[in-house]
FIRO-303170 format. One record per residue (C-alpha): y, x, z; residue number from 0; residue in three letters. Coordinates in steps of 0.001 Angstrom, whole numbers. Layout:
R, yy, xx, zz, num, residuo
R, Y, X, Z, NUM, Ala
...
This chain:
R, yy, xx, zz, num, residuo
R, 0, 0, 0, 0, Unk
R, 3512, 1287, -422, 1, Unk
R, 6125, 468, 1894, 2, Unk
R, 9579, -636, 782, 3, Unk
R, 12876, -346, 2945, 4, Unk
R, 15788, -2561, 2218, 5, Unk
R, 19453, -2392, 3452, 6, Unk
R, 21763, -4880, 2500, 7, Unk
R, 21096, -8249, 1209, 8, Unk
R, 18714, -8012, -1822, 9, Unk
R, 18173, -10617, -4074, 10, Unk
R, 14757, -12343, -3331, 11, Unk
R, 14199, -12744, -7909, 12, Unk
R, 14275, -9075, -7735, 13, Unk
R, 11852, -8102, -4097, 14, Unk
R, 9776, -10811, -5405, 15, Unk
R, 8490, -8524, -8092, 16, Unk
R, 7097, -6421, -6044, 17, Unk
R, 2900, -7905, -5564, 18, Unk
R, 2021, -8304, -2038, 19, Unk
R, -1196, -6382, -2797, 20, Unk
R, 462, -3715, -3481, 21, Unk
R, 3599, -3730, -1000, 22, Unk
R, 4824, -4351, 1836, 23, Unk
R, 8759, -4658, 2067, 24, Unk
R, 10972, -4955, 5211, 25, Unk
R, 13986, -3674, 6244, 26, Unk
R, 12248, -2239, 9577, 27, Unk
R, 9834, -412, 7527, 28, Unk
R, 9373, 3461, 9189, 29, Unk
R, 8431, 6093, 7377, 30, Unk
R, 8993, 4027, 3268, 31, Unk
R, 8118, 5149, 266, 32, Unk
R, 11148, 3643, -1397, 33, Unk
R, 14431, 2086, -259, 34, Unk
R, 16609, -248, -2559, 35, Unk
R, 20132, -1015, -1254, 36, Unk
R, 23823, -2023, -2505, 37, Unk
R, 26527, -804, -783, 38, Unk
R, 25199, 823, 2620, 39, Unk
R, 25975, 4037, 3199, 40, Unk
R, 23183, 6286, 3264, 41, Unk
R, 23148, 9206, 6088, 42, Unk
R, 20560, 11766, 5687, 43, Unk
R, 18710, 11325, 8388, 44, Unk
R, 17492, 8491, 6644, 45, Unk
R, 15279, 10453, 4231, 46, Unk
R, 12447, 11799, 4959, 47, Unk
R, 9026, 13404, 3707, 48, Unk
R, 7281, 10244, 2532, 49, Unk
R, 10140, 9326, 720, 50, Unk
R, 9758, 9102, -3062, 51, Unk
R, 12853, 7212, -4508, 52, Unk
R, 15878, 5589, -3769, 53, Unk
R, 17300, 2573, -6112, 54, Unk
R, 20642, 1776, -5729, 55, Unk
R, 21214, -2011, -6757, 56, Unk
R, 24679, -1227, -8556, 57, Unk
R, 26026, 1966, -10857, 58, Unk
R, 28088, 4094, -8434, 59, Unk
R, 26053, 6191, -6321, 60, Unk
R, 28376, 7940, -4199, 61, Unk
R, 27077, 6183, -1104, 62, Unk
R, 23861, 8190, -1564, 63, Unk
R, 23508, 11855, 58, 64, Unk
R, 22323, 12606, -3970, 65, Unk
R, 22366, 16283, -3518, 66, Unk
R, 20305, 16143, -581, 67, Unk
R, 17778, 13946, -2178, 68, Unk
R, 17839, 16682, -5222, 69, Unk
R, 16578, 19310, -2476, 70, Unk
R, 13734, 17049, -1193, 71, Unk
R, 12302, 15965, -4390, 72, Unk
R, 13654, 12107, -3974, 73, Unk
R, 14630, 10478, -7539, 74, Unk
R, 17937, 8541, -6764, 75, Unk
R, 17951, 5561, -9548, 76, Unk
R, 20965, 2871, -10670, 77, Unk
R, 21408, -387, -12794, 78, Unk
R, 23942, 1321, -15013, 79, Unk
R, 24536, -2507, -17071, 80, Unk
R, 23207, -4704, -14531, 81, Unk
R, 26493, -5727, -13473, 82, Unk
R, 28470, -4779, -16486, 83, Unk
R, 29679, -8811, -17600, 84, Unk
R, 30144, -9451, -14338, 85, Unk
R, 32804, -6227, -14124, 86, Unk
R, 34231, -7051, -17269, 87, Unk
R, 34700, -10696, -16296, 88, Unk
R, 36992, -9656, -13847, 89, Unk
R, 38841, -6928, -15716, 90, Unk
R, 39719, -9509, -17805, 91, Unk
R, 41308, -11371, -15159, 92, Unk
R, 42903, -8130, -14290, 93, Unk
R, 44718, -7858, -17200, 94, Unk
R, 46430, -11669, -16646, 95, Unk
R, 47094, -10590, -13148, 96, Unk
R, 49227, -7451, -14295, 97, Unk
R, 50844, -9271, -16568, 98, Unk
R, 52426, -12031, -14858, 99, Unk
R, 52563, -12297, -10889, 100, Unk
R, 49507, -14922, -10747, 101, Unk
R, 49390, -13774, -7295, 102, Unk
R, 52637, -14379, -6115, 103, Unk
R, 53074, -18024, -7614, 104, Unk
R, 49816, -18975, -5677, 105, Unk
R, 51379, -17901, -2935, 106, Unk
R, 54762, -19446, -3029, 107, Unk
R, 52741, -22742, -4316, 108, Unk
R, 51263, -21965, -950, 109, Unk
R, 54334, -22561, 630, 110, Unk
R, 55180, -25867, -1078, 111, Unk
R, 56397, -28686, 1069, 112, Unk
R, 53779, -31861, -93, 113, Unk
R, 56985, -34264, 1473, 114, Unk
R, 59448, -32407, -503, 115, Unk
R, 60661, -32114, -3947, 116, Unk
R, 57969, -29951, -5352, 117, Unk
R, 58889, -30453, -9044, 118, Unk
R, 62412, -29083, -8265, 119, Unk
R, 61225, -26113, -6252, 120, Unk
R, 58760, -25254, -9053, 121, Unk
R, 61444, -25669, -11806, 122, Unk
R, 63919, -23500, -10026, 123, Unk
R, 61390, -20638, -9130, 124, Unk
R, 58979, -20531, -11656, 125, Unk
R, 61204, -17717, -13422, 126, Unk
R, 60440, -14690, -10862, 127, Unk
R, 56556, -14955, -11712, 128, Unk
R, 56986, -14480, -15142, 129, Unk
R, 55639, -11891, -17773, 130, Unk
R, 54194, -10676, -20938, 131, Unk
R, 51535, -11854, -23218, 132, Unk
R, 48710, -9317, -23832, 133, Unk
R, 48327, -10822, -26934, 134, Unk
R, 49601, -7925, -29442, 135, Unk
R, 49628, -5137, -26902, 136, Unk
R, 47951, -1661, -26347, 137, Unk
R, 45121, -1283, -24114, 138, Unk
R, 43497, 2343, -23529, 139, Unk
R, 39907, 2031, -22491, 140, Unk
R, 38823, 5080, -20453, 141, Unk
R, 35152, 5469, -20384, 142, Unk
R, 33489, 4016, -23277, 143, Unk
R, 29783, 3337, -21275, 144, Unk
R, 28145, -672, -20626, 145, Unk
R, 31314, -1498, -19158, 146, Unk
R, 34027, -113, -21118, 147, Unk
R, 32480, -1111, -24319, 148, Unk
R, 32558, -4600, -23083, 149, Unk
R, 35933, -4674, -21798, 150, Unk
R, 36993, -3045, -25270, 151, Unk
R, 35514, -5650, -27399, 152, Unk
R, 36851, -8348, -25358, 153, Unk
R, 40404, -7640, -25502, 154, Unk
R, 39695, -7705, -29016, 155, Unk
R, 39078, -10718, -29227, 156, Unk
R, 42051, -11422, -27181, 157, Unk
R, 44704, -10054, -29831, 158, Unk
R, 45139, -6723, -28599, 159, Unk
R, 44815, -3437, -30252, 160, Unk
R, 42509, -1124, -28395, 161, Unk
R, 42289, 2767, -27553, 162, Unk
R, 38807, 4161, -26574, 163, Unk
R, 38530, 7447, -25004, 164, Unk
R, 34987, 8493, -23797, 165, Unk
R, 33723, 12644, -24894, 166, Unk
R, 30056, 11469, -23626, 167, Unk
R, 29297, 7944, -25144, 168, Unk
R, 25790, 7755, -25607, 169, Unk
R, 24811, 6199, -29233, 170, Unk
R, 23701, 3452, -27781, 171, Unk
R, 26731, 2241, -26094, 172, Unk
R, 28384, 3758, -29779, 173, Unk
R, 26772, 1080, -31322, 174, Unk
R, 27737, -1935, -29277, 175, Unk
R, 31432, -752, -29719, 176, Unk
R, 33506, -2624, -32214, 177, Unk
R, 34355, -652, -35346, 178, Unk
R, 38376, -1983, -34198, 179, Unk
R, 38496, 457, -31221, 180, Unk
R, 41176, 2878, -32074, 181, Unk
R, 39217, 6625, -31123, 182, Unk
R, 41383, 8765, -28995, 183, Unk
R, 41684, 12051, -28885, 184, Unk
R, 42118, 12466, -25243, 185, Unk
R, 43642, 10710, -22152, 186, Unk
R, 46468, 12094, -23012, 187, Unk
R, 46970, 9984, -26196, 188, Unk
R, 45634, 6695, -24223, 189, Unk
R, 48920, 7672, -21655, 190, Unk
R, 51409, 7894, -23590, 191, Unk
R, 50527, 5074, -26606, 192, Unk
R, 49333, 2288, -24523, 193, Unk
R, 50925, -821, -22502, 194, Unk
R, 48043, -1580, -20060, 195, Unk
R, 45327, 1265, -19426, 196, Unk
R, 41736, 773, -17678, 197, Unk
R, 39670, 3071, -15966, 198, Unk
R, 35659, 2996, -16404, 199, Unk
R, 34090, 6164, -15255, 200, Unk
R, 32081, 7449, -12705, 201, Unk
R, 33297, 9062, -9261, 202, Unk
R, 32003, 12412, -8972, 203, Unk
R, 33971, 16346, -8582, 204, Unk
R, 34952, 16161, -12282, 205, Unk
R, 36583, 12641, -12206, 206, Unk
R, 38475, 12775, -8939, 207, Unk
R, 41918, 11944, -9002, 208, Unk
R, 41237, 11594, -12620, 209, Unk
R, 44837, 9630, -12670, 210, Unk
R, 47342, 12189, -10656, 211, Unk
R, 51234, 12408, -11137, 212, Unk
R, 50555, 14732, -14073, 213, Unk
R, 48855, 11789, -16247, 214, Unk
R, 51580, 8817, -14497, 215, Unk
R, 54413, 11150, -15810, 216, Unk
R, 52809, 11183, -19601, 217, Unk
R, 52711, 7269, -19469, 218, Unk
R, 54799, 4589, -21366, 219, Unk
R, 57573, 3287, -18957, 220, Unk
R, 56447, -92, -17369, 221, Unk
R, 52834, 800, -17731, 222, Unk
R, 49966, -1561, -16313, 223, Unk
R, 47007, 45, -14797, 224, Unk
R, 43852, -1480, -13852, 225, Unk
R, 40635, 492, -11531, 226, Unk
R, 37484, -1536, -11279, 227, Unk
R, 35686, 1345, -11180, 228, Unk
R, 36159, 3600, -7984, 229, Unk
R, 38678, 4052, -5926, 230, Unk
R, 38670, 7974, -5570, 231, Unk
R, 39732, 8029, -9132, 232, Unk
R, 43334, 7338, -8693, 233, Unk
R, 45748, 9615, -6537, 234, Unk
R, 47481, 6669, -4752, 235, Unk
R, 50175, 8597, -4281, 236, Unk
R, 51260, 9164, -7571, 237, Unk
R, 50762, 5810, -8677, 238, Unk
R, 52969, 4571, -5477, 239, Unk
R, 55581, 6869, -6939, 240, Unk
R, 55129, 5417, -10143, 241, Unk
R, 55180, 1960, -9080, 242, Unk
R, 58629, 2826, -7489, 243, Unk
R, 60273, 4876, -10065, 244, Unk
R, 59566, 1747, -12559, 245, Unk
R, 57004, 3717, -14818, 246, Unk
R, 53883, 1964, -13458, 247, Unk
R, 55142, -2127, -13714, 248, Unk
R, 51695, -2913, -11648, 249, Unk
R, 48544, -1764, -10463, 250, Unk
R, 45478, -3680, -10022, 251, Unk
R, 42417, -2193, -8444, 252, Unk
R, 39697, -3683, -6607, 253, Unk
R, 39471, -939, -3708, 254, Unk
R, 42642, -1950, -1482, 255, Unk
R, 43769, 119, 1164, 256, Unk
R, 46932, 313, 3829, 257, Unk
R, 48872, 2180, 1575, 258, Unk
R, 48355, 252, -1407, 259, Unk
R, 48628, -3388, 297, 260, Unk
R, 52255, -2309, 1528, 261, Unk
R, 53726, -2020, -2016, 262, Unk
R, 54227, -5437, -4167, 263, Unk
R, 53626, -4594, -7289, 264, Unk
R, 50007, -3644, -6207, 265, Unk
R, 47269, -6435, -6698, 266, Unk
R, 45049, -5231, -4326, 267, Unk
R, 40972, -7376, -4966, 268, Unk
R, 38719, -7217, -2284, 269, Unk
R, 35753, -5288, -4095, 270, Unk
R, 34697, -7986, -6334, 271, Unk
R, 33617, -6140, -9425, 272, Unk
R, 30131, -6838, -9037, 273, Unk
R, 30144, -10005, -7219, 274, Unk
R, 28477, -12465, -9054, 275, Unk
R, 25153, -14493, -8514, 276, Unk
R, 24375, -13476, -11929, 277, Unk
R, 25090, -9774, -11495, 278, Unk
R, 22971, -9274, -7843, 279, Unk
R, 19919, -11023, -9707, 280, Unk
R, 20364, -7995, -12283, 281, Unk
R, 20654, -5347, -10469, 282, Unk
R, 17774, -6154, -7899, 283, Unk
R, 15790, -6781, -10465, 284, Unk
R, 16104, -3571, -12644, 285, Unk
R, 16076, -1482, -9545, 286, Unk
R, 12881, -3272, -8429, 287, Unk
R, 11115, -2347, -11622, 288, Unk
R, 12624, 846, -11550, 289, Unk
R, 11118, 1774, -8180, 290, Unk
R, 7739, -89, -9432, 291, Unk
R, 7515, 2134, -12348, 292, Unk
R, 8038, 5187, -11093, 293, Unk
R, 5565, 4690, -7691, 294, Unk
R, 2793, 3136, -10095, 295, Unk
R, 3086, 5618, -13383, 296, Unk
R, 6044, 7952, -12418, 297, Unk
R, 8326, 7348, -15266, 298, Unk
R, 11649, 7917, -14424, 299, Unk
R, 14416, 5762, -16149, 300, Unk
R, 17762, 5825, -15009, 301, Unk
R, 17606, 7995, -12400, 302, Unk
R, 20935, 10141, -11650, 303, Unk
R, 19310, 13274, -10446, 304, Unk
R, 16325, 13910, -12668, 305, Unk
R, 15779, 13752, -15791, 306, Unk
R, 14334, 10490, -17930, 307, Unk
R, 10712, 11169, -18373, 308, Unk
R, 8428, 8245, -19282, 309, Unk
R, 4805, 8440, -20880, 310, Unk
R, 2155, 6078, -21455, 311, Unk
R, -898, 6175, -19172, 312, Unk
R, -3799, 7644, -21006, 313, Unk
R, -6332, 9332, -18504, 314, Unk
R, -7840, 8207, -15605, 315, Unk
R, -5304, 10205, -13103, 316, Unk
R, -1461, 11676, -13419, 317, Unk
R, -253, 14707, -11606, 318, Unk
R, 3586, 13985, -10947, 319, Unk
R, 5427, 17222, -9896, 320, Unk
R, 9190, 17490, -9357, 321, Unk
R, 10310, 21012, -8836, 322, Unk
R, 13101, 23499, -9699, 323, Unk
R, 13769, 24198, -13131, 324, Unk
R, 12677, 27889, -13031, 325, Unk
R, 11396, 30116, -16260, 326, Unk
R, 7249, 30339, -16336, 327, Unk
R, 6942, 27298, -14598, 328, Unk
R, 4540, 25718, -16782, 329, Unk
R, 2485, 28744, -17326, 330, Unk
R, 1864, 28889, -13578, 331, Unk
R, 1061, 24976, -13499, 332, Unk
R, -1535, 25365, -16419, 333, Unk
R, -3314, 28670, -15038, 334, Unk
R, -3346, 26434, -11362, 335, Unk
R, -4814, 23826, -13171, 336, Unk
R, -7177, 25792, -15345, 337, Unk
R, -8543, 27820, -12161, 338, Unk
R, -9343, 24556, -10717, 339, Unk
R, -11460, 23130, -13932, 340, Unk
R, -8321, 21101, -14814, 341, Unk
R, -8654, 19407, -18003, 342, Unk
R, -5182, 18451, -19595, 343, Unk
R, -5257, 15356, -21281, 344, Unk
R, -1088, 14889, -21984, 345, Unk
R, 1557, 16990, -20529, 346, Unk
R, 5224, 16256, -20661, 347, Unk
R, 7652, 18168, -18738, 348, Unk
R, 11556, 17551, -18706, 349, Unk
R, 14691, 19301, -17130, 350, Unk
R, 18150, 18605, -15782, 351, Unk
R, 20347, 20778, -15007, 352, Unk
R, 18757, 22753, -11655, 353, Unk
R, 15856, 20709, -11538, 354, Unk
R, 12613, 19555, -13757, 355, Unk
R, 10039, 17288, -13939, 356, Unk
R, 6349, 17322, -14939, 357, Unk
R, 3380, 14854, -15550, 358, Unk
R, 127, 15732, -16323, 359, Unk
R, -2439, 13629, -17557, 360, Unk
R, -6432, 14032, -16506, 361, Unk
R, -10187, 12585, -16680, 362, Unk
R, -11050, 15431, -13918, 363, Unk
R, -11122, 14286, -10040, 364, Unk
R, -7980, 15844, -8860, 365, Unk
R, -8772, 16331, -4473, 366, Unk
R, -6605, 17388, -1974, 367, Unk
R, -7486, 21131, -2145, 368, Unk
R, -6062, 20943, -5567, 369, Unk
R, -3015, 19372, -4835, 370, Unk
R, -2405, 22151, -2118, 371, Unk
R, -2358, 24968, -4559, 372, Unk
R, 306, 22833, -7026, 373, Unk
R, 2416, 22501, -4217, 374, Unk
R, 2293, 25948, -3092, 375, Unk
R, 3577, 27189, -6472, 376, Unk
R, 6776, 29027, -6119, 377, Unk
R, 9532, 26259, -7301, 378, Unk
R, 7259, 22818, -6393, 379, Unk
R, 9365, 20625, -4290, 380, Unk
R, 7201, 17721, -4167, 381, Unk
R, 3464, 16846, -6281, 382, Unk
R, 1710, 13281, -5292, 383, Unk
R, -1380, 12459, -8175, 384, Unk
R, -1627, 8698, -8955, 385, Unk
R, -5021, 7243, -10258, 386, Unk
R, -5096, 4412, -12590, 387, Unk
């Protein structure tokens, strides 16, 4: 049996896929095999040696010691696209709410007197809400992945001409993106050419502060900026400046703090990105099968430390070995293997970055003794055999 851990409320359509003859799921489950959570931060004293895999119910993963999991041999997956229409839903509505102050006239509507002469009070202050159409207007699109491309096409369809900047998009995500997206050269020409710019990467060293006083100052005066992606990606600083020199006109972002709720022309979202019915089905889901994949055949898809590395079962037993990525690696494996009357059916062996990952398919009995001397190869971090 294989134990599951949860944190955070998962969707029952996705833990239902996992077969009650085959696991056991609870969130007081000791010593797992797996965990699958959203948001919960993850210390890392939580992993330990039985741990195979972590499956994070969303994209970002920065609430996941990753790096630590790297050392020990656990496979951190995502739902990159699990919750992409959801996101883009509500960039969408992030674009009306920089536009005109949405926010503000609910509030003073708020405020409304039922005895009194609403009609009047709407007439004569309906004025400081207003703002411009998007219709006809630039948007730069900053991170071309499932998101971005959707957010792209959408304002397409909305009238407005649209900038794509992305140096990594995969082909896939190339082909979903309307042949209409404008293909920037750089940030820089996103900055300074467009009237409303959103931000769709991922948080990590490279991306950090990705929007600093350097990029505000190369933007179009009265400039509307949208982050529904992370919050570390903006220096709030320089975008407070820029909100009050006039060069930012608003800034929406779904990751409010102090600083940010104390400025007006902020329109601060309480996380919502993600927060659909729709989108928590998704991403429980994929992450279930994810984990379900990798413990029963140990494909890895979508993981964000190792590499992808799937293969069809064709042998009675698979060796699954995660270690560094080190020259002569395989040449040790295969005389390990051969010593011990080994027979390799199918090999397939991938790497990423500091760190590899090998299956090897067999007919022979594969025991504990055998395991031992895989695992004491210079380089292993972690070898379990599964038998089909």
């Amino acid at each position: 049996m294989y134990k599951i851990k949860t944190y955070n409320k998962i969707s029952e359509k996705g833990l239902g896929l996992f077969d009650s003859d085959k696991y056991t799921v609870s969130a007081e489950t000791e010593s797992p095999d797996a965990l699958i959570l959203r948001s919960y931060k993850l210390k890392e004293e939580a992993l330990n040696s039985e741990t195979l895999c972590i499956a994070r119910a969303g994209a970002g993963v920065n609430n996941i010691p990753v790096d630590s999991c790297s050392e020990k041999g656990i496979v951190v997956f995502n739902t990159p696209g699990a919750n992409a229409n959801a996101v883009k839903e509500l960039v969408i509505c992030g674009l009306f709410l920089a536009s005109r102050d949405i926010g503000g006239a609910l509030a003073f509507s708020a405020t409304l007197d039922r005895e009194g002469d609403v009609g009047k009070l709407v007439e004569g202050n309906k004025s400081k809400y207003k703002g411009p159409e998007i219709k006809g207007k630039k948007l730069g699109v900053i991170g071309l992945g499932a998101i971005g491309v959707m957010v792209a096409n959408a304002a397409l369809g909305l009238g407005m001409k649209v900038y794509g900047y992305d140096p990594f998009i995969s082909i896939d995500h190339a082909w979903g993106l309307d042949r209409e997206v404008h293909k920037a050269g750089g940030p820089e020409e996103i900055y300074k050419n467009c009237d409303y710019i959103t931000i769709h990467v991922p948080l990590i060293d490279a991306t950090k502060g990705l929007v600093n006083s350097e990029a505000v100052s190369l933007m179009k005066d009265g400039v509307r900026l949208l982050n529904f992606s992370r919050g570390g990606l903006v220096d709030d600083k320089a975008v407070t400046e820029g909100m009050e020199s006039g060069k930012i006109a608003r800034y929406v972002t779904d990751f409010p703090n102090v600083e940010l709720l104390a400025n007006p022309k902020t329109v601060c979202i309480p996380h919502l990105g993600a927060s659909t019915y729709e989108s928590e089905i998704n991403c429980a889901v994929m992450a279930v099968n994810q984990i379900k994949d990798f413990l029963e055949t140990g494909n890895i898809v979508n993981s964000v430390n190792f590499p992808q590395c799937s293969m069809a079962p064709g042998s009675s037993a698979r060796i699954c070995i995660i270690h560094k990525n080190m020259p002569q690696m395989l040449n040790e494996l295969s005389t390990v293997l051969a010593r011990e009357h080994i027979d390799i059916d199918n090999l397939i062996n991938k790497g990423r970055e500091g760190y590899a990952y090998t299956m090897v398919d067999t007919d022979s009995n594969i025991g504990d003794k055998d395991m031992d001397n895989i695992l004491s190869i210079d380089g292993v971090i972690k070898a379990r055999v599964i038998v089909f």
